[in-house]
N, C-alpha and C positions, 0 to 999 in steps of 0.2 A: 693515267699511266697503265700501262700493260702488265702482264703479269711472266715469269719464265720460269716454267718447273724442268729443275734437273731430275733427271728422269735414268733409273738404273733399267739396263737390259740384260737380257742372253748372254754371256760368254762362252756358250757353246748350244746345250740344252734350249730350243726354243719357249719350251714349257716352265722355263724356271726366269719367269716375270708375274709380278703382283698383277691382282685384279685391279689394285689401283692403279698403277701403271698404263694398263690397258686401257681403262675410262681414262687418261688424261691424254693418252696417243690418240685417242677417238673424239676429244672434245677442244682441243686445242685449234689455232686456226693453222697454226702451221709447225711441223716439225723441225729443225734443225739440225742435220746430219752429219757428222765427220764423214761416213762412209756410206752415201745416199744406195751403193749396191749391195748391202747388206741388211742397211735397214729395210730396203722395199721386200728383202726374203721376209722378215719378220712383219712386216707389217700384211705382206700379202698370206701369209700363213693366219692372222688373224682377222683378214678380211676388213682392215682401217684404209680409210682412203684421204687420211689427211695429207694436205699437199708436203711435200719436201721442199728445204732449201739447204742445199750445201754448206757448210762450212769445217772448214779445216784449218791445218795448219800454219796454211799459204794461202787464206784466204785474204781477199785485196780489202783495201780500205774502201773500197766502194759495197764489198759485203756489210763489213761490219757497222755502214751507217744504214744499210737499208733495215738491219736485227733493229736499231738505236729507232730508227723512224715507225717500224713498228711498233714498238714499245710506245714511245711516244703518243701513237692512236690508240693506243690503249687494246691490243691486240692481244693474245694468248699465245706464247711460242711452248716448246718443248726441244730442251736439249737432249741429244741421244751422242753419244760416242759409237767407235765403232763394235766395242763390248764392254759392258760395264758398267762402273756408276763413272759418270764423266768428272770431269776437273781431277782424275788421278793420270797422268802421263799423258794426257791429250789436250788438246786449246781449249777446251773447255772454262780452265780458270784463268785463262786469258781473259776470255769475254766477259766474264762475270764482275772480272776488275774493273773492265771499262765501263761494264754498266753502271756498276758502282760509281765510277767518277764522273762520269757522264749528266745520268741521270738523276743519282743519289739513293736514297730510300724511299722512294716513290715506289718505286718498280719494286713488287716481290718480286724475291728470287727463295724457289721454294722446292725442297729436297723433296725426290720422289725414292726413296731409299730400296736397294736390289743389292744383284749380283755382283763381287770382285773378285778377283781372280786372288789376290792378296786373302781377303778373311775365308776365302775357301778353302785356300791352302791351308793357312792356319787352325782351322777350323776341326782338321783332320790329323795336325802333327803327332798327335801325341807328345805335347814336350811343353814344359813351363814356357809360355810368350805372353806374358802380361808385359812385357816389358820384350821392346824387341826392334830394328834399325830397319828401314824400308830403303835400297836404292835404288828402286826401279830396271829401268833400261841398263848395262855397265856402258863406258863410253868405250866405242870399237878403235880408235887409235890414240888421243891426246885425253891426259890422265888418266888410261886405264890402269897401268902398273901402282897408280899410288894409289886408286878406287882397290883396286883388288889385294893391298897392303893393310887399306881401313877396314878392309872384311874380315877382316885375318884377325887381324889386333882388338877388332870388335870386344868389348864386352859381354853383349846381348846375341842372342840369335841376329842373324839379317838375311833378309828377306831380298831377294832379288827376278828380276824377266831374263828370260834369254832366249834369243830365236833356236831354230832345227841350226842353222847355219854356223852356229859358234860355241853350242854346248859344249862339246866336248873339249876343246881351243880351252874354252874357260875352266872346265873342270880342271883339266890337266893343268893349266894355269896356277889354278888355288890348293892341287895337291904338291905340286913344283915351290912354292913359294910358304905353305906351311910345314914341308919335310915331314910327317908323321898321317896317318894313315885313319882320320878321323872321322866321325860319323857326319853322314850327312842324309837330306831326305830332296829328291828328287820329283818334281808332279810335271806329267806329261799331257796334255790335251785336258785338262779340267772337265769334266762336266761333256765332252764329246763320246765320242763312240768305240774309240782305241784310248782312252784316259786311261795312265798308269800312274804308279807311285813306287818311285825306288828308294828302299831303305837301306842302311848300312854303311861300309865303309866305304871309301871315294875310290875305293880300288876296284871293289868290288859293284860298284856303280859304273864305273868308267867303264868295264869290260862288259854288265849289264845292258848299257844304251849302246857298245857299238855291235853288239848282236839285233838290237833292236831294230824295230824300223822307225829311221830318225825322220820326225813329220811334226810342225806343228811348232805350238808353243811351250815354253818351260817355265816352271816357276822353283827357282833354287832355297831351301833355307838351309843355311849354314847355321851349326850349334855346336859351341866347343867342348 
């Protein structure tokens, strides 16, 4: 049986992947790509010329038996998302389940540990998160009001993504729905080239990102 290292990338900074990482993009027989145009920037910046195979999150069942057949021959794959360490908001633990049942514990499946966008954030809060809620993505029309009800009521910090496209929607949302004027920390393009961090009150944030130039991606944490 074959082997499949998940493999953490770039979320912005192409320089910010392990030397291990790099030996295992370089030694593997084939990669497996969420977003085959991004990784060939990264790979072509390090000059790897392991073949690519697509996989996403519409990938057919004719994909996922050819990943199964490889393994199978005993092949070396490497998962990559489109940034990050994969199996977090991407098919990634899709497949890993299947190889699981598929194949069983035959097949390593073996963490190649990096970048997320999540412990990066975290990482720079300033704020007790030993303890703290992860929703990812918020859902854009069905259950978003009762998602953004359980942010509120939360406990812990919670941690959430949000595109250029709907920050502010949400902000205003989650200052609409908690009535009071409370802190929050706001991370804009992580690890890129315009990456910011807005601290403070949601009032005072709100009116901060609409002076900004809104681009990119967001990572929200909420803290009561």
């Amino acid at each position: 049986m074959g082997e499949l290292y998940v493999v953490a990338t770039p979320i912005g900074n192409l320089k910010d992947i392990t030397l291990r990482a790099l030996e295992v993009l370089k030694e593997v027989d084939y990669i497996l790509a969420e977003d085959t145009r991004k990784t060939k920037i990264l790979l072509e910046f390090y000059n790897i010329k392991t073949p690519l195979i697509s996989y996403f999150q519409h990938s057919k069942r004719e994909k996922k038996d050819l990943i199964l057949n490889l393994l199978r021959k005993g092949k070396k794959l490497a998962l990559v998302s489109e940034a990050g360490t994969p199996g977090i908001l991407d098919p990634g633990g899709e497949l890993i389940k299947e190889i699981l049942e598929k194949l069983g514990e035959d097949v390593k499946i073996i963490p190649v540990p990096g970048p997320c966008a999540l412990t990066t954030a975290l990482s720079v809060a300033g704020l007790p998160v030993h303890k703290f809620a992860f929703f990812g993505f918020l859902p854009k029309k069905k259950r978003r009001k009762k998602t953004l009800k359980e942010i509120v009521d939360f406990s812990y910090p919670v941690v959430f993504y949000e595109s250029s496209y709907r920050i502010l929607k949400t902000l205003k949302e989650l200052q609409e729905m908690k009535k009071d004027d409370f802190y929050l920390i706001v991370f804009k393009e992580l690890t890129k080239k315009f990456e910011r961090v807005y601290r403070g009150k949601i009032s005072e944030i709100i009116e901060k990102i609409e002076k900004d130039k809104i681009k990119g991606e967001f990572v929200v944490l909420f803290y009561h």
